[in-house]
C-alpha positions in Angstrom: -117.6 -25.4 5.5 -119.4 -27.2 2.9 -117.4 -26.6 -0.6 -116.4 -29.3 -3.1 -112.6 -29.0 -3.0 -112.1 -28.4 -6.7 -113.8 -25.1 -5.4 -112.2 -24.1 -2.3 -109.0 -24.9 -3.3 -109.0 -22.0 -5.9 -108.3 -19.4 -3.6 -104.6 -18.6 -3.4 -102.9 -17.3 -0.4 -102.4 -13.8 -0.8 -98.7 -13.2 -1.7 -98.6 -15.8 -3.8 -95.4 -16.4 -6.1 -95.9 -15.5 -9.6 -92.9 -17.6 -11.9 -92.2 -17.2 -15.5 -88.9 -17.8 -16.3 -87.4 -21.3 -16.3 -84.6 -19.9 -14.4 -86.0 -18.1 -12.0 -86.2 -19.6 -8.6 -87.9 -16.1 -6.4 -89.9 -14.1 -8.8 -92.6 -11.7 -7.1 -95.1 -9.7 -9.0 -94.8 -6.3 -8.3 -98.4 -5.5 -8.7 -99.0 -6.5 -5.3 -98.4 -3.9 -2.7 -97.5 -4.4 1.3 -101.1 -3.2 2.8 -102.7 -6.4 0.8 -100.8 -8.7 3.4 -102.5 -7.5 6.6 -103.3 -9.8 9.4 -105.4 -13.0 8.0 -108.9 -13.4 9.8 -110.2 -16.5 10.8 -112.0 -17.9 7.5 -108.9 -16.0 5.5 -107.1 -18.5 7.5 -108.4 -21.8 6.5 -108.9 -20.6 2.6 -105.1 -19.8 2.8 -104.2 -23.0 3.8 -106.3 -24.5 1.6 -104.5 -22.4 -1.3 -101.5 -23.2 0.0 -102.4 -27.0 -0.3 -103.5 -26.3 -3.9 -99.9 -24.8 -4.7 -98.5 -28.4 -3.5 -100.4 -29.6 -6.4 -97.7 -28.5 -8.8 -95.0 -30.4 -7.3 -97.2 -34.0 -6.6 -96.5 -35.6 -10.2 -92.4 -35.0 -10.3 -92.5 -36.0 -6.1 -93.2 -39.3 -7.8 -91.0 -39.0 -11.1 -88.1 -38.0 -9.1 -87.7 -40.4 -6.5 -88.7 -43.4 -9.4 -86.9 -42.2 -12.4 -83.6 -41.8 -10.6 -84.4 -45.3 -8.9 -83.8 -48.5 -9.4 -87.5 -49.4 -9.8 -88.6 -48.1 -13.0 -87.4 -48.3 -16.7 -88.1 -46.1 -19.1 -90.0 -47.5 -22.4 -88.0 -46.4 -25.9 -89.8 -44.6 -28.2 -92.6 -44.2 -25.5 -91.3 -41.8 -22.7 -90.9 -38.1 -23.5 -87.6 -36.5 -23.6 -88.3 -34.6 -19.8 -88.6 -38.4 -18.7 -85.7 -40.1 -20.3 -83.5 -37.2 -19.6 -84.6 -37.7 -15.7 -84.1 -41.4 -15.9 -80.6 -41.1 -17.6 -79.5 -38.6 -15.5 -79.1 -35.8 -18.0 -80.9 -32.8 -16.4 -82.2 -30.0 -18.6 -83.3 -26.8 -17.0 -85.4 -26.5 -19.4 -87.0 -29.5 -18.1 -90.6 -28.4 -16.2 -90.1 -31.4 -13.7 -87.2 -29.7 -12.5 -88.8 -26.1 -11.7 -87.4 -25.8 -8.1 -89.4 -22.0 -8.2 -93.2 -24.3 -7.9 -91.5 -25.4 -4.1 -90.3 -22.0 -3.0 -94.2 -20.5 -3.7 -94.8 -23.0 -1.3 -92.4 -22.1 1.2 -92.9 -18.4 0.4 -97.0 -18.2 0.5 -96.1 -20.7 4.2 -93.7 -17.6 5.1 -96.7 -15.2 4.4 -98.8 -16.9 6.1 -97.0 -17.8 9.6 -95.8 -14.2 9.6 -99.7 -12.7 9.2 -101.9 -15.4 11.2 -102.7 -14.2 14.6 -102.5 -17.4 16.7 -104.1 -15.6 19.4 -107.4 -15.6 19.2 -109.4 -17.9 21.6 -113.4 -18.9 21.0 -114.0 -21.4 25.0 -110.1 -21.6 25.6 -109.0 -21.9 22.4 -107.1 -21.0 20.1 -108.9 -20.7 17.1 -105.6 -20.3 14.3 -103.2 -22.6 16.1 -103.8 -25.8 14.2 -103.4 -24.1 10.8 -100.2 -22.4 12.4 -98.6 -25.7 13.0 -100.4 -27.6 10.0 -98.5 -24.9 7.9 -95.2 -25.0 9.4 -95.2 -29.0 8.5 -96.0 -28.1 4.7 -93.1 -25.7 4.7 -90.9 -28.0 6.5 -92.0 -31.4 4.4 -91.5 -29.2 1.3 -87.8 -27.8 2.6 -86.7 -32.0 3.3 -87.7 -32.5 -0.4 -85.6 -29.9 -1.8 -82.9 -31.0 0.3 -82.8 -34.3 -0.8 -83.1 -33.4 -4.7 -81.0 -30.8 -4.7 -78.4 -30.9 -1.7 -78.0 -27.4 -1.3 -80.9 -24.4 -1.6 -81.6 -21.2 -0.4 -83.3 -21.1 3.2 -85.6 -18.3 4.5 -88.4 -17.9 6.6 -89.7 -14.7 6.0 -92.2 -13.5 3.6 -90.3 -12.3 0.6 -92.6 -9.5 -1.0 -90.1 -7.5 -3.5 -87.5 -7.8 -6.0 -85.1 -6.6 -3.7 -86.2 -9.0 -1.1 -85.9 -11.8 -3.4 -82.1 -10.8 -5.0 -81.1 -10.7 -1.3 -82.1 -13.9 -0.6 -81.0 -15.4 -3.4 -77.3 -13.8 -3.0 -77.1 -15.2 0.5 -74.7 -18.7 0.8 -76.8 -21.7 0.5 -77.8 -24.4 3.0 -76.4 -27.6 2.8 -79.2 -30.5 3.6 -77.7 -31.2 7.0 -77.9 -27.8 7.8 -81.6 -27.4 7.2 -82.6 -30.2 8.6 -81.4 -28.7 12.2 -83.1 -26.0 11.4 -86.6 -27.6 10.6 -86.0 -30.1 14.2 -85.3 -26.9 15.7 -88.4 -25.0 14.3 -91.1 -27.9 14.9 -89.7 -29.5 18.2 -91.8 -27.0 20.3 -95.4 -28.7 18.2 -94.5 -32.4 18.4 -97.4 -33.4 20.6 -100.5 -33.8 18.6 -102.4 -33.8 22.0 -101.1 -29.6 22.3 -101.0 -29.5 18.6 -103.7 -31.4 16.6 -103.9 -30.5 12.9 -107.2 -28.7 11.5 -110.4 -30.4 11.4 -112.4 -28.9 8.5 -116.0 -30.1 7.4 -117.1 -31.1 4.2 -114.3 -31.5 2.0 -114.7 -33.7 -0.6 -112.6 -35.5 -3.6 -114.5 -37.1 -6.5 -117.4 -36.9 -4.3 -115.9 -38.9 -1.3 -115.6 -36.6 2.4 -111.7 -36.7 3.1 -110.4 -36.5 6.2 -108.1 -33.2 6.6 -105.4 -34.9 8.4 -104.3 -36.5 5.7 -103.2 -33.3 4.2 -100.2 -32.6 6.4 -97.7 -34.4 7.4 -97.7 -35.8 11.6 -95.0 -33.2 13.0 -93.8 -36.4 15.1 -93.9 -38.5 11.6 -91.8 -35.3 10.6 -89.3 -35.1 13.0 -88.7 -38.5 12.8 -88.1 -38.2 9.4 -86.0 -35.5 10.2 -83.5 -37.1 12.6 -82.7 -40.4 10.2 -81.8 -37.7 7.6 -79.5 -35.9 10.1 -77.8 -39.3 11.6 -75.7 -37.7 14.3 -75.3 -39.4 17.3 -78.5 -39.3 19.5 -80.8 -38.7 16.7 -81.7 -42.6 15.8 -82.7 -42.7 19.3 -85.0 -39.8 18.5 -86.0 -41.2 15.4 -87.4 -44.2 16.7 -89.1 -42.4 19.8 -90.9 -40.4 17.2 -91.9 -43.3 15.1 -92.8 -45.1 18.0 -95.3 -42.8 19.3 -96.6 -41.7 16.3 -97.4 -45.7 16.1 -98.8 -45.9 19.5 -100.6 -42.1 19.8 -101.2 -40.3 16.7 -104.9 -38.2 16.5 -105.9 -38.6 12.7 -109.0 -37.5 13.0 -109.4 -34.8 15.4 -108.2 -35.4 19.1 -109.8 -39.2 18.7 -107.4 -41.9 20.4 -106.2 -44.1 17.8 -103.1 -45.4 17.0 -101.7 -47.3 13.3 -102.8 -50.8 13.8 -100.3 -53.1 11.4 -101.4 -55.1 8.5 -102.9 -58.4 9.9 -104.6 -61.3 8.9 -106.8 -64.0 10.6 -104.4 -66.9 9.4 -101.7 -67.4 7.3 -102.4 -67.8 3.6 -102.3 -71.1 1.7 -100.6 -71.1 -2.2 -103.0 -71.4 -4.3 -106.3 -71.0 -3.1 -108.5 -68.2 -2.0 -106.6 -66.8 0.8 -103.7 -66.8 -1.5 -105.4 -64.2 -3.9 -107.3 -62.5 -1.4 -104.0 -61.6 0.4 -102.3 -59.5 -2.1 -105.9 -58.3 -3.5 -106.0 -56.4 -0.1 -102.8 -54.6 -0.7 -103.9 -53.5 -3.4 -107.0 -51.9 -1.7 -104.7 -49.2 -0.4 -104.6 -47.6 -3.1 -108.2 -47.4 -3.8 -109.6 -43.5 -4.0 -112.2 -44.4 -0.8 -109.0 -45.3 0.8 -108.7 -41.5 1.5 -112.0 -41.6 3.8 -110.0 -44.1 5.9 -106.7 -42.9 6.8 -104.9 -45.7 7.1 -103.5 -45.2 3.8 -102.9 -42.2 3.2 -101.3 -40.3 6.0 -100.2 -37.3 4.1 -100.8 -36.4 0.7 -102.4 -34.1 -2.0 -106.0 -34.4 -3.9 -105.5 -33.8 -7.5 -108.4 -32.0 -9.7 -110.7 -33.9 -12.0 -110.4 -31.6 -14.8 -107.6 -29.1 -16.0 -110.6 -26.2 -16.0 -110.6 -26.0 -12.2 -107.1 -26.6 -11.3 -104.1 -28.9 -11.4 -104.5 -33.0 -12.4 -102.6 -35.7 -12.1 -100.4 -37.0 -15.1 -99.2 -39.9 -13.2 -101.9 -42.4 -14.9 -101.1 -41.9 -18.1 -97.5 -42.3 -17.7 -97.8 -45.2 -16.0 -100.1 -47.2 -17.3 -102.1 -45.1 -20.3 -105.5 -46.1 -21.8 -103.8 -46.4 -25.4 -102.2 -50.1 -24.7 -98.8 -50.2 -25.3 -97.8 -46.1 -24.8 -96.3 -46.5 -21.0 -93.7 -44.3 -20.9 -92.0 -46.0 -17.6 -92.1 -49.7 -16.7 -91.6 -51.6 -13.6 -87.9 -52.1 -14.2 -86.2 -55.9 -14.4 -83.9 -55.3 -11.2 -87.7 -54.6 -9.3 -89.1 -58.0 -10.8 -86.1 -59.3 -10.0 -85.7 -58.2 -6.3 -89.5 -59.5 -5.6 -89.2 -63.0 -7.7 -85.4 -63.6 -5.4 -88.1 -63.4 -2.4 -89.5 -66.8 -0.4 -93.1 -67.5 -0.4 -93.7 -69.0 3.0 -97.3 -70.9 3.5 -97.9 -72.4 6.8 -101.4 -74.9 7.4 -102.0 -73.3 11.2 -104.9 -76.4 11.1 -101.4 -79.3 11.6 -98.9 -77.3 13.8 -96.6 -80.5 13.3 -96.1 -79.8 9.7 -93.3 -77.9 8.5 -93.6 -74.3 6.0 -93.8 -74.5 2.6 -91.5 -72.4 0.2 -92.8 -71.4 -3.1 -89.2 -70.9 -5.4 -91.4 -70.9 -8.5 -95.0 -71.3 -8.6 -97.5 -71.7 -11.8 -98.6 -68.6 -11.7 -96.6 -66.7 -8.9 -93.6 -66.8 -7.5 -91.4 -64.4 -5.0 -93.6 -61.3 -3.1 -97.2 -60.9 -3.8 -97.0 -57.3 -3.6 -96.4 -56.4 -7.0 -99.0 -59.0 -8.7 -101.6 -56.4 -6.6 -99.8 -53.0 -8.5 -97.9 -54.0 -12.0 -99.4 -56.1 -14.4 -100.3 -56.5 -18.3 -101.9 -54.5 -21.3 -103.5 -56.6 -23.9 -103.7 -55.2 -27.3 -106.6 -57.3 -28.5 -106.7 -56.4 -31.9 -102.9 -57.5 -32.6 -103.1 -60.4 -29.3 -100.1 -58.3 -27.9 -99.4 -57.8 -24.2 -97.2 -55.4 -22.6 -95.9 -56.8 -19.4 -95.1 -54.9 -16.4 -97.5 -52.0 -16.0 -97.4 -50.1 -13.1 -101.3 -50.1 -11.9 -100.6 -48.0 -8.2 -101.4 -44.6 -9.9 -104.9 -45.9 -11.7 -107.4 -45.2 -9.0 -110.1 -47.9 -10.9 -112.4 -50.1 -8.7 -109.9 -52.8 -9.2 -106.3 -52.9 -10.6 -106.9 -57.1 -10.6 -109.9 -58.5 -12.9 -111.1 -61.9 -12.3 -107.9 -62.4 -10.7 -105.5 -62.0 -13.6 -103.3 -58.6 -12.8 -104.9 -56.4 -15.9 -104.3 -52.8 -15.0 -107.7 -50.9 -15.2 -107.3 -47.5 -16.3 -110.9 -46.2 -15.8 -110.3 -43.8 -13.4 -107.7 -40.5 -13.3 -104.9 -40.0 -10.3 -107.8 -38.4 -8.3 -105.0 -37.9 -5.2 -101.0 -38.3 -4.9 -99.7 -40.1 -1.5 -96.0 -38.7 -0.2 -97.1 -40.5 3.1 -98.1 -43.9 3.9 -99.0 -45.1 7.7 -97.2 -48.6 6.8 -94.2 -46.1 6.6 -93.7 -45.8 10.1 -92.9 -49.3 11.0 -90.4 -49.7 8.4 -88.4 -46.0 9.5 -89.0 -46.8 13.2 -87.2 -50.4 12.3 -84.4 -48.1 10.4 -83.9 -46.1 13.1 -83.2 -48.9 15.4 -80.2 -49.8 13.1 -78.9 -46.4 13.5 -79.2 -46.9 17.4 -76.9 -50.1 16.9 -74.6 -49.0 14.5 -74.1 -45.3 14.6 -75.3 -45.1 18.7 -73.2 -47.9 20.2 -76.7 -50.0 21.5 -76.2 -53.0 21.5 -78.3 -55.1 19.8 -80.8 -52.6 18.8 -80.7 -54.2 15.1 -82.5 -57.3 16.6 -85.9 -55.3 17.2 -85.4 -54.3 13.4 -85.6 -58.2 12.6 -88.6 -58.2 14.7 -90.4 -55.8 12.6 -89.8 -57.1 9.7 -91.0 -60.4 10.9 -87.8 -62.2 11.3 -87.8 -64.9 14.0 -84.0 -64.4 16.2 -82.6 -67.8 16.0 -80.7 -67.3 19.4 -83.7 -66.3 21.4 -82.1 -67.2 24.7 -78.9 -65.0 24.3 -80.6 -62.2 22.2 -83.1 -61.9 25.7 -80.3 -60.6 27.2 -80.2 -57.6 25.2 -83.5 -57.5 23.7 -85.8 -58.8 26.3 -89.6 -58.7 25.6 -91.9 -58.7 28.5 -93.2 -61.9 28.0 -91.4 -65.1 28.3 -88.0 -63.3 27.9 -88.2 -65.0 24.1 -88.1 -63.0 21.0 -91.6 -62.8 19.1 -91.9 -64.6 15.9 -95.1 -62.4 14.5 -93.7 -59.2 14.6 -94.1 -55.9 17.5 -96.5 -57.9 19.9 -94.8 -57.6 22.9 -93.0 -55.1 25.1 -89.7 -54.9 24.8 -86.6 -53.6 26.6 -83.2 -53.2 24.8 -80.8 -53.2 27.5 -77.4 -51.6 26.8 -74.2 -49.8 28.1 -73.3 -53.4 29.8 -71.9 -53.2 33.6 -69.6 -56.5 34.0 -69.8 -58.4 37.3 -66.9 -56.3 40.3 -66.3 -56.8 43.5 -65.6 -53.9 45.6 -63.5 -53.9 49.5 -65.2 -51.3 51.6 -63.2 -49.3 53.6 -63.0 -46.3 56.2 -61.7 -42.8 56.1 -58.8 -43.5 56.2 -58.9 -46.3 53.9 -58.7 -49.2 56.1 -60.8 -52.4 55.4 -63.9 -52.5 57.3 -64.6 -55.9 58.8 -67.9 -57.9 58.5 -69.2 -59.9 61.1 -67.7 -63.2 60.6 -64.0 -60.8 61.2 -63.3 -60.6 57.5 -63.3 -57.8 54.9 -66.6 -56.4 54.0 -66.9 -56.9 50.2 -69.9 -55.2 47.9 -70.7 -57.3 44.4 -71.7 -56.0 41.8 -73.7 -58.7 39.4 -72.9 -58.0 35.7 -75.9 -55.9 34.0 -77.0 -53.4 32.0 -77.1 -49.6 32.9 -79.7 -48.8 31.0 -82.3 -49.4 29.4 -85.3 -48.1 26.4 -88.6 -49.1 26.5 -91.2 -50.1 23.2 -94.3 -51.1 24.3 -96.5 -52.7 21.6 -98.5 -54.6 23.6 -101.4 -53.0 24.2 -102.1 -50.6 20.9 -105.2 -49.0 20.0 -107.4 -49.5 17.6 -110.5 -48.6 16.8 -111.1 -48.0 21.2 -109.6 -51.3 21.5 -107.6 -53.2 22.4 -105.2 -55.3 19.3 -104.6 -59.1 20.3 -100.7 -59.6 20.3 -101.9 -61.1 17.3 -102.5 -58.0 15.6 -99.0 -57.2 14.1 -97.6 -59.6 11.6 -94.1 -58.8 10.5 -93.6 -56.7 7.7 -92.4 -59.1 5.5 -95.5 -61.2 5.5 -97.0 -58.4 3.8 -96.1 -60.1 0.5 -94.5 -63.5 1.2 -96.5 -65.1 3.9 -95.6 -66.7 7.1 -91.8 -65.0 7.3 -91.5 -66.4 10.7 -91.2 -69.3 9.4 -89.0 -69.0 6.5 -85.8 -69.8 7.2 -84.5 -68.2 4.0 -85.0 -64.7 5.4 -83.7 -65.7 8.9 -80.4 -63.8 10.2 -78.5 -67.0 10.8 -74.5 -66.5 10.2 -75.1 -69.2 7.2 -77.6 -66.7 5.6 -75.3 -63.6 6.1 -72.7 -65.4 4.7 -74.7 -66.6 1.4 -75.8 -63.0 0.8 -72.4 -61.2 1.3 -71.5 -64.1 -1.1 -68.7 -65.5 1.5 -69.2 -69.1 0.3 -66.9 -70.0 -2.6 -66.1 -73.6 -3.7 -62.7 -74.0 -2.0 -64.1 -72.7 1.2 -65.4 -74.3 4.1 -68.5 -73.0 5.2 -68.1 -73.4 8.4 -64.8 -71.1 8.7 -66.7 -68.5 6.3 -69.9 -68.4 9.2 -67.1 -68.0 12.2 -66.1 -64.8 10.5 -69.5 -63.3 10.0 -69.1 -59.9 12.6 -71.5 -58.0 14.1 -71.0 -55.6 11.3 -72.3 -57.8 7.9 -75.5 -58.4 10.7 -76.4 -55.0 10.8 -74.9 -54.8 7.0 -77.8 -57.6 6.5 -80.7 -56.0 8.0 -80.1 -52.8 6.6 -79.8 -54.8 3.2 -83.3 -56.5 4.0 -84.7 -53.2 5.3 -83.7 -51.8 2.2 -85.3 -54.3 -0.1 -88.6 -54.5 2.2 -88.8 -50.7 1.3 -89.1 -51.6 -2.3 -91.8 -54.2 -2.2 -93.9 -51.9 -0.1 -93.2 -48.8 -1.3 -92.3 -49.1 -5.0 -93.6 -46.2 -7.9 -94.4 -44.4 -5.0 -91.7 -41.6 -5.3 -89.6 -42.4 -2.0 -86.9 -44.4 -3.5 -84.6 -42.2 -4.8 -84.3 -40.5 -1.3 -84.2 -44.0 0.8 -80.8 -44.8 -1.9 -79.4 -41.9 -0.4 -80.3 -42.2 2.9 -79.0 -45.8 3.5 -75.8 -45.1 1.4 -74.8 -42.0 3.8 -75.8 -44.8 6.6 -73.4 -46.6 5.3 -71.0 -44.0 5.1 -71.5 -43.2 8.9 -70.6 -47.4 9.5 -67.5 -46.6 7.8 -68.0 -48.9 5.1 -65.6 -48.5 2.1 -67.4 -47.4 -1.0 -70.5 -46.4 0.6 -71.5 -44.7 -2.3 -72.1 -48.6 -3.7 -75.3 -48.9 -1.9 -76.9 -46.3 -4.0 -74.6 -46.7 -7.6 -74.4 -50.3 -8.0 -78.4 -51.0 -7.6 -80.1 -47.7 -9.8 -76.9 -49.5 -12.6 -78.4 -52.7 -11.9 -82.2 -51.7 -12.8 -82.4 -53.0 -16.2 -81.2 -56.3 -15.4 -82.9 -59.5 -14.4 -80.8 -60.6 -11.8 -81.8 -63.9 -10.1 -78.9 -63.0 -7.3 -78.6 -60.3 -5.1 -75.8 -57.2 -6.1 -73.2 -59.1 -3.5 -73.1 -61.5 -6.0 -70.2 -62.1 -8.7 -72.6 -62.3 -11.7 -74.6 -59.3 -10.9 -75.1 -57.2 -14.3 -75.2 -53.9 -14.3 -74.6 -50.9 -16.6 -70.7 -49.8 -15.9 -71.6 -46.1 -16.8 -73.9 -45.2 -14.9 -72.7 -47.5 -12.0 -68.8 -45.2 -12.5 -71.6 -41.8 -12.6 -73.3 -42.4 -9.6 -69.8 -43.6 -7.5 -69.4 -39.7 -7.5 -72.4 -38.2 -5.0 -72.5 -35.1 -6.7 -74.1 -36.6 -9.6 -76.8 -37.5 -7.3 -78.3 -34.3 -6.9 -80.2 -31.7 -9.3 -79.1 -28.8 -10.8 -80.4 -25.7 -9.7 -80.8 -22.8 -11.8 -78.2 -20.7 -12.8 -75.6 -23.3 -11.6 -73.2 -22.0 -9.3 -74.6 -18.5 -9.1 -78.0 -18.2 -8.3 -80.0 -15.2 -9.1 -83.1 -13.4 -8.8 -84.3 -11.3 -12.1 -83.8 -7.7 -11.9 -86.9 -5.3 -12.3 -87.7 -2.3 -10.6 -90.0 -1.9 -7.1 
């Protein structure tokens, strides 16, 4: 199939949804009668996708806005931002508002309902089944789409069959909503059976093209196992971290992205760890910022699930994301990187480390000439200069500006050359950071003891007890703890089986003598009944092999050799600084004897948390990890839970130098007292309380 994508893309699924009206969430047009949806043929099959792709166009721009503006990442700019932004950012939802059109994801759903109930997924060309990949490629747009209303809105509609008529529609829309925990066992339910990528690849199509580079089609759904995953850490019972992480796991180790090849994710590496100051230095965080090149799309690495945009508003739907973010009229950003996100990436450690004199000990960088804190966001925000007035406007947000470069010469100026040619709701990075997430769930919510530890691992955090964290985390080799992040196998060992000793006896429960004439005993050492197994030593990249120097932790990303960095460790002294414990009339050492196994895990999620921020940032996730990690909290019975979420979007617009633990973080009491309430966290649907469909005749 050899079409330019602006082309193919045009064709719409028939059955498509047809909205007007601002407060209509299910309108159909009547125009179209029942015979038009007979069974799809094979090329109707792959054109339907493709127009169902094209309809995910109209929600890619407000994926972004939503998760940001509701963050704590982004500030809006006065007299710059429209009112649709502002009234996002504040909180004050207009219905009126086009980036809160809920009807542009249900003619998703609806044209996936169409199309799962018409495609015959039994047709077979050698064996196989021609339809089947597009069958489970679709299910994962409906489902991805169903997660993001959930999360925005809290409670919607749910249906999964093609709704065709007015009447159809008003019944639907009458029926009692579904609360987000709700659909989310629906959705595990309905894509457990097409986890296996090996069963169940996605399609493979030839010749499509964005801005004249060949994309791979993977990238336009999301992994079911990435999916399901996703899908567990939102649910949280019981059982489902440990699901979580399998899923992350082996999406890591055995996920197809092109085709049925054998590949897996390798992690961000380096040959050596950088040096402040001189090449390395800048090369470092000049590769992050490669990501989120447009050719990045031909690689996959990046871009593990997302949307192209069109070039020009003739053909189909573009990207506005550019031009709100960093616009070629200098100075008219409507959203800025906020203060709290400059804030949170200048509080972290650079760590440098010459690997040439092993006897030396790391460097810290508190506050270079130039840099200071994560590197990360000198590769994505930057300045504006306004030469004809010498003005620069700081902290513009360059991830959106597709440009050959978002650094010239090495000084962070944005370029703004290029449009948003494609929008990203899936990074591969992703999974090591939600597989690490999900191990905290196994500790905290599951009982597992210890699970937390592998967390630290992934972030790069060296365990300073390596000897008595073997016993619970225990990696294949050495029985020590890596320092470099997932290079080993590991076992966490939990359900601990203390040491007994046991009299045997007869029948008739008499002691049964040993040889020497006295009573046969059985011991039992002390252990551990079971047992789960991550094996990262031997991933795949490319056909082969990774060194166990392959995977840095995640932290290093941004601030170097975290190993090292004894800042970032989880030492009780470091817990106890960040929970702000230490107070002048204490002793320090009492406050450290009272850290719990609690404030540990409280720490890595806080780190976890944070690391999800520098990697992630103005890429629409944020708002939905708040919530996330406060209903985490919630589940570890932490007293105003709700805090996780409240007190850092009210913090956004403040530089603070300490961390929201701290007595002299600033934030905005208003909006902090607004967001303590978690139904002010969620969206307004239309129609409010009563949700209706319009009323027209058949």
């Amino acid at each position: 199939m050899k079409k330019n994508i602006i082309y193919t893309l045009c064709l719409l699924l028939s059955g498509a949804l047809f909205m007007s009206s601002c407060e209509d969430m299910l309108e159909i047009d009547t125009t179209r009668v029942d015979n038009e949806f007979n069974d799809l043929t094979l090329n109707d099959s792959v054109y339907s996708v493709l127009g169902i792709i094209k309809s995910v166009q109209n929600i890619a721009d407000r994926h972004v806005l939503l998760g940001e503006l509701r963050g704590d990442l982004v500030v809006t700019n006065p007299g710059k931002a429209v009112m649709d932004i502002q009234g996002i950012s504040n909180f004050e939802f207009d219905l009126n508002n086009p980036y809160l059109a809920v009807k542009d994801y249900y003619s998703i759903i609806n044209n996936c309902n169409v199309f799962l109930a018409r495609v015959d997924t039994t047709i077979e060309r050698s064996n196989q089944k021609l339809m089947l990949r597009e069958y489970v490629a679709v299910k994962s747009l409906r489902a991805w789409t169903y997660l993001q209303l959930a999360i925005n809105y809290g409670s919607v509609p749910y249906f999964t069959e093609p709704v065709l008529t007015h009447h159809a529609a008003t019944d639907i829309m009458a029926q009692p909503m579904k609360s987000r925990d709700e659909i989310v066992s629906l959705l595990i339910e309905d894509l457990t059976p097409y986890e296996n990528p090996r069963l169940y690849p996605m399609p493979v199509w030839e010749g499509i093209k964005v801005g004249g580079l060949n994309m791979h089609t993977a990238s336009l759904f999301m992994p079911i196992r990435a999916l399901l995953g996703e899908l567990h850490l939102w649910r949280g019972n019981p059982g489902d971290y440990r699901l979580a992480a399998n899923y992350f796991y082996n999406s890591l180790m055995d996920t197809p992205v092109f085709g049925n090849s054998s590949t897996s994710f390798k992690f961000y590496d380096t040959n050596t760890y950088v040096t402040y100051g001189d090449e390395d230095f800048d090369r470092l965080f000049n590769n992050y910022s490669e990501v989120f090149r447009s050719s990045i799309l031909t690689s996959g690495e990046y871009g593990l699930f997302g949307v192209p945009m069109e070039s020009s508003t003739a053909v189909g739907v573009m990207s506005g994301l550019g031009e709100i973010f960093a616009p070629e009229l200098v100075g008219a950003a409507q959203v800025s990187a906020a203060p709290g996100y400059i804030a949170l990436s200048d509080r972290q450690v650079y760590t440098y480390y010459d690997l040439s004199k092993p006897a030396d000990e790391p460097k810290y960088i508190f506050d270079g000439e130039v840099y200071r804190g994560d590197l990360r966001r000198y590769a994505v925000t930057g300045s504006q200069r306004d030469y004809e007035n010498d003005t620069y406007y700081e902290n513009i947000i360059g991830k959106h500006n597709r440009g050959s470069s978002m650094l010239m010469n090495g000084v962070n100026t944005i370029s703004t050359a290029d449009v948003t040619d494609h929008v990203t709701f899936y990074r591969a990075e992703m999974l090591y950071l939600r597989f690490a997430e999900a191990l905290l769930g196994m500790a905290a919510v599951e009982g597992i003891d210890n699970a937390d530890l592998l967390a630290f691992v992934t972030l790069g955090v060296t365990i300073d007890d390596k000897k008595a964290a073997a016993k619970i985390l225990r990696p294949s080799l050495d029985n020590q703890i890596a320092e470099g992040g997932l290079n080993e196998a590991y076992e966490i060992r939990y359900n601990y089986v203390p040491a007994d000793t046991t009299a045997v006896v007869d029948a008739d429960g008499n002691p049964v003598l040993n040889a020497a004439g006295g009573d046969s005993i059985i011991v039992t050492p002390a252990h551990y009944a079971s047992k789960v197994e991550y094996d990262f030593s031997d991933m795949v990249g490319d056909g082969d092999a990774v060194s166990a120097d392959g995977n840095m932790g995640f932290h290093s990303r941004g601030s170097g050799n975290t190993p090292k960095n004894i800042y970032y460790a989880p030492t009780a002294e470091n817990i106890a600084a960040y929970f702000g414990r230490f107070t002048e009339d204490t002793d320090s050492a009492v406050v450290v004897s009272e850290i719990t196994r609690g404030d540990t895990i409280r720490y890595a999620s806080a780190l976890l948390l944070d690391e999800l921020a520098l990697e992630f940032c103005f890429e629409g996730n944020r708002f939905g990890d708040l919530i996330r990690f406060a209903k985490f909290a919630e589940k570890c019975r932490l007293t105003n839970w709700q805090n996780v979420l409240a007190k850092r979007v009210a913090g956004r617009a403040y530089n603070n130098k300490n961390n929201l633990h701290s007595s002299d973080y600033e934030f905005d009491n208003g909006l902090y007292n607004m967001l303590m309430n978690e139904q002010n966290w969620y969206l307004p649907l239309p129609g409010s309380a009563k949700i209706g469909a319009p009323e027209a005749e058949e």
